[in-house]
Backbone as CSV, one residue per row, in Angstrom:
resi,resn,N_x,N_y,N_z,CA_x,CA_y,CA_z,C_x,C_y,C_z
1,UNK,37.193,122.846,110.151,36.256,123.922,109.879,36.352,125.019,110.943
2,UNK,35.967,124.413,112.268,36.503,125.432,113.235,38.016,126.526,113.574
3,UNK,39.181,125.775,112.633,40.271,126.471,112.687,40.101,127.689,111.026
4,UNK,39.590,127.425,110.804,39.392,128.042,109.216,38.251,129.193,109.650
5,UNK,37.590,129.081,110.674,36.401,129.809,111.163,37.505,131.445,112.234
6,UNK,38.182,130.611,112.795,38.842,131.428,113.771,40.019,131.711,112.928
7,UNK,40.665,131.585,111.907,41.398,132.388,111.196,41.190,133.203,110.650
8,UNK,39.898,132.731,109.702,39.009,134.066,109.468,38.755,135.510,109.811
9,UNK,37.999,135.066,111.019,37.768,136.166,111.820,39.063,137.166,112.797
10,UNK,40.138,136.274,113.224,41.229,136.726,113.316,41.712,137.734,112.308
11,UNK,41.781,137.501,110.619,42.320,138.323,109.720,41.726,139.304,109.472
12,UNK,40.174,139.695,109.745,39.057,140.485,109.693,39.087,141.224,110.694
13,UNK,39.640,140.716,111.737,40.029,141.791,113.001,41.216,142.772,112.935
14,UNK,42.159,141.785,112.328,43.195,142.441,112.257,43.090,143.459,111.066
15,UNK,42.880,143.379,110.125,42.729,144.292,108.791,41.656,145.521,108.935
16,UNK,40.607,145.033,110.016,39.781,146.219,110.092,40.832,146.929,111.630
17,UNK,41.723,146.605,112.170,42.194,147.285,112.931,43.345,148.279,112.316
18,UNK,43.902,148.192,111.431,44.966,148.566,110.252,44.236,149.830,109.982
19,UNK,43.002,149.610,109.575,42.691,150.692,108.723,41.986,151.459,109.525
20,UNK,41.992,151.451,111.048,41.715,152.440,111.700,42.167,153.805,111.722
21,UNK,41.848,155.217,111.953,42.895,156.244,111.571,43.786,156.539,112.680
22,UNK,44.939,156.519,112.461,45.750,157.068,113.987,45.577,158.357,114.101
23,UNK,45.351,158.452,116.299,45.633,160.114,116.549,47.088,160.714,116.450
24,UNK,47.100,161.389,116.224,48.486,162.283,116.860,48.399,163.237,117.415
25,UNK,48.900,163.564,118.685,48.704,164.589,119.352,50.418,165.345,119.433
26,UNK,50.156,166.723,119.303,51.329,167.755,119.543,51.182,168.698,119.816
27,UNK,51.927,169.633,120.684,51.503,170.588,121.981,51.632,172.129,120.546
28,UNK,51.084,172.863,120.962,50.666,173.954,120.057,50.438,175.270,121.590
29,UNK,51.176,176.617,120.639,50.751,177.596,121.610,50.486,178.752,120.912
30,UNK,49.372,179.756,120.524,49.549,181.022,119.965,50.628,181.788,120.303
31,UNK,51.415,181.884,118.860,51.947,183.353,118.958,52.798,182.846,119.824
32,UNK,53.394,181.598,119.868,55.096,180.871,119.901,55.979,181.594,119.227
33,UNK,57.231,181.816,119.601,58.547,182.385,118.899,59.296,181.192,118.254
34,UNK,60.190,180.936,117.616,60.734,180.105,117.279,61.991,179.307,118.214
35,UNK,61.648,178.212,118.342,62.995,177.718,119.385,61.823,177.489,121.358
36,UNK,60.924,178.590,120.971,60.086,178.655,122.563,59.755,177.115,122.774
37,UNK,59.346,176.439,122.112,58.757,174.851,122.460,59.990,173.987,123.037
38,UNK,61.228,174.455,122.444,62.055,173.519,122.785,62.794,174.094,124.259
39,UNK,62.689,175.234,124.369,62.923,175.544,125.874,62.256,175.471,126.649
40,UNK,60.677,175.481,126.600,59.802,175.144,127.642,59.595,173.648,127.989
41,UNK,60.229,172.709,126.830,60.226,171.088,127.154,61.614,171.171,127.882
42,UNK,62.730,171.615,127.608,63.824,171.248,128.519,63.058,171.326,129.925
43,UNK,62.687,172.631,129.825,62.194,173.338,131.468,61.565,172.411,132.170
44,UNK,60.481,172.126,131.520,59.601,171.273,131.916,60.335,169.487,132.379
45,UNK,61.003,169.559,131.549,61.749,168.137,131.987,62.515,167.879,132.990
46,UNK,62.803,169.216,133.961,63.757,169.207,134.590,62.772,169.529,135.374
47,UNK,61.822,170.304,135.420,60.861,170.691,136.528,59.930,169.203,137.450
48,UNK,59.917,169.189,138.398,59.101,168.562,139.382,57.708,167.921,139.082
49,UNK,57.267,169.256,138.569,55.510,169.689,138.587,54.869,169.503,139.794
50,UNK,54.267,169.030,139.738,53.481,169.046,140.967,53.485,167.994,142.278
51,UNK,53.747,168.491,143.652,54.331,167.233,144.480,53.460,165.982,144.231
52,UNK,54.344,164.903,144.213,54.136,163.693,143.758,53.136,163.163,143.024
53,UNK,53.198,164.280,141.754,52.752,164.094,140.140,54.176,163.961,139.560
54,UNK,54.510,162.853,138.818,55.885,162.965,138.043,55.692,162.079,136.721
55,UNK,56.707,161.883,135.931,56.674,161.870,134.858,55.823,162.586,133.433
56,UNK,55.410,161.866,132.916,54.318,162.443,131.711,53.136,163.330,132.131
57,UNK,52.585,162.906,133.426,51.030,163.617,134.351,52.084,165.401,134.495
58,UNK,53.272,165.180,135.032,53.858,166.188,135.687,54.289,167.189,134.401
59,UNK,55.597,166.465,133.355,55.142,167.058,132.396,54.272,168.482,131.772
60,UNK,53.202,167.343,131.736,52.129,168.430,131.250,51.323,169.379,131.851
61,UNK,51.801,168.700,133.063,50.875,169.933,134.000,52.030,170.949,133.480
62,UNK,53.360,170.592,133.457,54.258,172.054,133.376,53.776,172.871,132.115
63,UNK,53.607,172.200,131.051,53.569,172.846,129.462,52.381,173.208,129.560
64,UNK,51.173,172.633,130.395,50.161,173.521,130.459,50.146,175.139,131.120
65,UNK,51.083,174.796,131.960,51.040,175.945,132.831,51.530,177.021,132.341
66,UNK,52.702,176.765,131.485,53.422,177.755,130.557,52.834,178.296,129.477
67,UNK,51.810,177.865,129.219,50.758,178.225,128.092,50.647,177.117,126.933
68,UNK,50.962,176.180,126.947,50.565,175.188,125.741,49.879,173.962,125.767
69,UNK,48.974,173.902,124.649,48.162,173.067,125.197,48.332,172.001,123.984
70,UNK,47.674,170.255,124.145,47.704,169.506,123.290,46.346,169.544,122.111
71,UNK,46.803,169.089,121.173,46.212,169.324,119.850,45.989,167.836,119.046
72,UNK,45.411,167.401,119.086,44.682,165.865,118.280,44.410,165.954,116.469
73,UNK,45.405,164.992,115.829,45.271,165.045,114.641,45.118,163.907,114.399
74,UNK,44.030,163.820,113.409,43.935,162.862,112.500,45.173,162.201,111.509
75,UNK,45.538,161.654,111.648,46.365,160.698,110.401,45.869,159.397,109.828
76,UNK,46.399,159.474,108.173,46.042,158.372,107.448,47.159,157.285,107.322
């Protein structure tokens, strides 16, 4: 009974976790040119950012700085 109890609730966890909605986030800038996003990520990838801020933190400090900011979407 007890294993039938905790399977249960296991599959109820899991299925209500499924149907949660995923975020997606993607960097957005007014009045971008075409091709601009993909040169300001090279830039940025090669850039430093800020002393001993690096990777993803550093990143974004760069694409922030350049003018773009992140944007949160809903998906089903």
């Amino acid at each position: 009974m007890k294993h039938t109890l905790f399977f249960l609730m296991i599959g109820t966890m899991f299925i209500a976790a499924c149907s949660l909605p995923t975020i997606q986030t993607s960097w957005s800038k007014p009045g971008a040119q075409p091709g601009e996003f993909e040169r300001a990520q090279a830039e940025c990838e090669e850039d430093q950012g800020i002393a001993g801020l690096g990777g993803q933190a550093g990143f974004d400090v760069c694409m922030k700085r350049m003018g773009w900011f992140l944007i949160e979407e809903t998906v089903q």
